[in-house]
C-alpha positions as CSV (number, residue, x, y, z in Angstrom):
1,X,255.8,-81.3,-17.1
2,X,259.2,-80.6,-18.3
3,X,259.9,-81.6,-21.8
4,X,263.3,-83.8,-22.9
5,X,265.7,-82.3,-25.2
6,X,264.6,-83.9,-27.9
7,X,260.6,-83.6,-27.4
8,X,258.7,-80.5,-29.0
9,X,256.4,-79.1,-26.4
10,X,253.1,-79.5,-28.4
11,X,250.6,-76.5,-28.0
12,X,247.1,-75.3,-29.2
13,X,246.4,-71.7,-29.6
14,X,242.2,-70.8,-29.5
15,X,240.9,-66.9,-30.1
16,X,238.4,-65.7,-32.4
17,X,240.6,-62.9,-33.7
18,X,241.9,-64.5,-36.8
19,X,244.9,-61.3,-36.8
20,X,245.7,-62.2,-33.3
21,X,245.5,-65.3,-33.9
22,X,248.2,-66.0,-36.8
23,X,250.4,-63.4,-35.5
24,X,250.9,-65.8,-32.1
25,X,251.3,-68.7,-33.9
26,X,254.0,-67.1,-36.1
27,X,256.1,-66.1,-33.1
28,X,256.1,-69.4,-31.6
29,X,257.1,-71.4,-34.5
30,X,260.2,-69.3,-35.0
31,X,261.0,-71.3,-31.7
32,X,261.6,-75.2,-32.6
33,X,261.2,-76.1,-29.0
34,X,257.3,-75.7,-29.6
35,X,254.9,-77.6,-32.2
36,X,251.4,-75.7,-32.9
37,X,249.4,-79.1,-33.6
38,X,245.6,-77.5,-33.5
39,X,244.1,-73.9,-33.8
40,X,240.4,-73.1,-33.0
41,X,238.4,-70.0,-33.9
42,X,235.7,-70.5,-30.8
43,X,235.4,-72.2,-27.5
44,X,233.4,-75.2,-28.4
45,X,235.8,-76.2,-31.3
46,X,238.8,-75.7,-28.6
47,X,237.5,-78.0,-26.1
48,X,236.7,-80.6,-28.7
49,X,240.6,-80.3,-30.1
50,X,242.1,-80.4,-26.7
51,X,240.6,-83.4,-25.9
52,X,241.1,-85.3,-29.0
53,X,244.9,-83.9,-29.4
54,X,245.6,-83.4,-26.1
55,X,248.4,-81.0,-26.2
56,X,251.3,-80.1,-23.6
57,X,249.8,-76.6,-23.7
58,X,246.7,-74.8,-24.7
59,X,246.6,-70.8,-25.4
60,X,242.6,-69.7,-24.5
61,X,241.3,-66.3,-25.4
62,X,239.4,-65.4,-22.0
63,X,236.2,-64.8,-24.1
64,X,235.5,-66.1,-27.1
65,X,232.0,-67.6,-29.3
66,X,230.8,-70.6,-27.9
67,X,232.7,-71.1,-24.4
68,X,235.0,-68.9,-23.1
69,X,238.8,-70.1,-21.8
70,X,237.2,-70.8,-18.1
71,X,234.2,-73.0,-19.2
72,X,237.3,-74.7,-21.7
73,X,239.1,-75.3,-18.5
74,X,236.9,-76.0,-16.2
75,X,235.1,-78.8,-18.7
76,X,238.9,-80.2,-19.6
77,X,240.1,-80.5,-15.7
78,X,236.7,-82.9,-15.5
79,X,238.2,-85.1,-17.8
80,X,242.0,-85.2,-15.7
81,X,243.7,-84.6,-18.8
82,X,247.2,-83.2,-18.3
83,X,247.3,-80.2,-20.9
84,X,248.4,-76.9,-18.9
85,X,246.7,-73.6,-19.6
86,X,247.6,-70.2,-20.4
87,X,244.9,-67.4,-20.2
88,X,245.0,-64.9,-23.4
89,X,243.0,-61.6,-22.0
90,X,242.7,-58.0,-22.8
91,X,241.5,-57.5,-19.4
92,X,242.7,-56.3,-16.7
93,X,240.3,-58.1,-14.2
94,X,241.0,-59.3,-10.9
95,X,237.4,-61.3,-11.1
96,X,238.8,-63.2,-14.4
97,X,242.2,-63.9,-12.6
98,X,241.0,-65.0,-9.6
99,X,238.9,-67.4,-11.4
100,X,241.8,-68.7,-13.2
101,X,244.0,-68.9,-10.4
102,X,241.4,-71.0,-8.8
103,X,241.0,-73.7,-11.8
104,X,244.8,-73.9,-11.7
105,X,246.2,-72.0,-14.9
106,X,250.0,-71.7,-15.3
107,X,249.8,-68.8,-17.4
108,X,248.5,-65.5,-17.7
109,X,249.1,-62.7,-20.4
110,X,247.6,-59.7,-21.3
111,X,247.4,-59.6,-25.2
112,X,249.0,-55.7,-25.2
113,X,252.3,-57.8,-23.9
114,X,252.0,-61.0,-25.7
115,X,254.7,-60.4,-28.6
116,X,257.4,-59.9,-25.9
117,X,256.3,-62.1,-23.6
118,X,254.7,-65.1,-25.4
119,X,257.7,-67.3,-25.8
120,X,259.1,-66.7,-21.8
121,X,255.7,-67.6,-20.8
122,X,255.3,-71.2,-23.1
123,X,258.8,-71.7,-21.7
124,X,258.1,-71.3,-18.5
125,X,255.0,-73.0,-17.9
126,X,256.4,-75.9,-20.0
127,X,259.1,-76.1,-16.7
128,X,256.1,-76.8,-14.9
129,X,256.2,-72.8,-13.4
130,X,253.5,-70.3,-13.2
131,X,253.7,-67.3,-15.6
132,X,252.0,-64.0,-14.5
133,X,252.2,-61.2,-17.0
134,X,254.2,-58.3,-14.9
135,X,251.9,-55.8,-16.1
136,X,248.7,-57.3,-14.8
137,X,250.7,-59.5,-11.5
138,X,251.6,-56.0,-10.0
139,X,248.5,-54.1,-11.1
140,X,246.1,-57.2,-9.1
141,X,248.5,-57.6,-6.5
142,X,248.5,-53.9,-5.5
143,X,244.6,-54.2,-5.7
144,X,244.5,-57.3,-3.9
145,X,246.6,-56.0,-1.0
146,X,244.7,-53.0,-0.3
147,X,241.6,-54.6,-0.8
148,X,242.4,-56.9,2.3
149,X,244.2,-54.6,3.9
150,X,241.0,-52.7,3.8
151,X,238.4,-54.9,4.1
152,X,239.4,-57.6,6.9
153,X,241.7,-55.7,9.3
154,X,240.1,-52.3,9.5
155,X,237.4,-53.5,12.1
156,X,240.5,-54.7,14.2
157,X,242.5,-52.2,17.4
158,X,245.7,-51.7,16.6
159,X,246.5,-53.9,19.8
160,X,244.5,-56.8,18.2
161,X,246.7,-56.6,14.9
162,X,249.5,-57.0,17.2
163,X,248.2,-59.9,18.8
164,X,247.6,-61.5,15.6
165,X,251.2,-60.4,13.9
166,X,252.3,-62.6,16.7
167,X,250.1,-65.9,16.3
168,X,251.2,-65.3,13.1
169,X,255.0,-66.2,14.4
170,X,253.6,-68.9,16.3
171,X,253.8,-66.8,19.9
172,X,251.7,-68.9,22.4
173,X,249.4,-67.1,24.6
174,X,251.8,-66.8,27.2
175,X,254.9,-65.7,25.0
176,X,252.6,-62.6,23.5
177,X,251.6,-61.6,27.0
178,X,255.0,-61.0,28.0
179,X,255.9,-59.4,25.0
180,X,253.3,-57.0,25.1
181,X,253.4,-57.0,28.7
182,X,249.9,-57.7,29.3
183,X,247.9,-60.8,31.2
184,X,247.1,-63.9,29.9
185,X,243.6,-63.4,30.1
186,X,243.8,-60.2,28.1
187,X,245.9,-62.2,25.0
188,X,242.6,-64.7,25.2
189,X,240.0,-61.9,25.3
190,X,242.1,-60.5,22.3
191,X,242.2,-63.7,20.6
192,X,238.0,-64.0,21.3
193,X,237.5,-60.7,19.6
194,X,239.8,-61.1,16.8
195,X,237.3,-64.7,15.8
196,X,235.0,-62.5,16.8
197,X,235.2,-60.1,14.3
198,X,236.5,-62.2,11.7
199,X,234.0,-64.2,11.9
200,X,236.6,-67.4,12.5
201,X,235.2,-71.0,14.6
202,X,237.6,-73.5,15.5
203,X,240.0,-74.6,17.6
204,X,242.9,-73.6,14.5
205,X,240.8,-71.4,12.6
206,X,242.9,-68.1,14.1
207,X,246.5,-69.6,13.6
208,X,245.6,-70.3,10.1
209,X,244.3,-67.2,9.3
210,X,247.0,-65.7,10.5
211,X,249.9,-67.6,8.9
212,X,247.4,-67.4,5.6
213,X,248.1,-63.4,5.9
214,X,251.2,-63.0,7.3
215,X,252.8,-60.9,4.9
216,X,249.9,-58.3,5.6
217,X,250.3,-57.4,9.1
């Protein structure tokens, strides 16, 4: 959704934190490209607003009386309306932004970062890009790479993370014997163990695991 020149980029802000609030919506209307055309104090009020207004963007404190900014999206998304969200959080949560990630939010700011970064992220996601606070994007992706670092290769040899680096480059069977100068056989038993162990069924199942995580191994 990328607005024309001449169009304001029309935007409801929702958190129960009247301070927070007012101070958000003076920052963006120091910036004519956006029009705040509803406020709401609590998540049942939001909902109600975004359907009836149905703005460009709505701002949703993660947790607020009523429903909290996932329940507002998830009910909203129901309904196919086009509004994009941005997430509003004071937390530093990889559970909440996974969750958001999932239900398709553009946005995601922590609160501590929203005076500087407010206007770059309306911007942005009015372009039709994804905004990730720095702050939290490095702090969860650290997290999130060490977790599955951790978690789904350490039951894997050393041999069998090569194997799958390789599927991961599309090797066939026989190209990643020769490379590792092993049989044929051996690169299928390797394969076996590697669904094995990941628990993975299906004639593609590996492949796709592997190109899914190829910036891990």
């Amino acid at each position: 959704m990328k607005p024309s020149e001449n169009k304001q980029t029309t935007i409801l802000i929702a958190d129960d934190h009247p301070v927070i609030r007012e101070g958000l919506i003076k920052i963006i209307e120091q910036d004519n490209t956006f029009k705040i055309i509803a406020r709401a104090k609590e998540g049942i009020e939001a909902a109600r607003l975004i359907t009836e207004e149905r703005p460009d963007l709505a701002i949703l404190d993660i947790s607020m009386p009523g429903k909290n900014g996932l329940d507002i999206i998830r009910e909203i998304k129901d309904k196919n309306q086009t509004t994009q969200f941005i997430i509003l959080t004071m937390y530093r949560d990889e559970e909440y932004f996974n969750a958001a990630m999932d239900l398709g939010v553009k946005g995601y700011l922590l609160k501590d970062n929203a005076v500087d970064e407010l206007i770059s992220c309306l911007k942005t996601v009015a372009d039709g890009r994804h905004y990730i606070c720095p702050t939290i994007s490095e702090y969860l992706l650290k997290q999130n790479t060490t977790l599955k670092k951790t978690s789904v290769f350490d039951n894997l040899t050393s041999t069998e993370i090569q194997v799958l680096k390789l599927i991961s480059h599309n090797k066939t069977s026989k190209q990643i014997a020769e490379e590792l100068f092993i049989s044929v056989r051996t690169v299928q038993n390797h394969r076996n163990n590697i669904c094995h162990k990941l628990d993975l069924h299906g004639p593609n199942k590996l492949l796709e695991f592997a190109l899914k995580n190829k910036s891990l191994l």
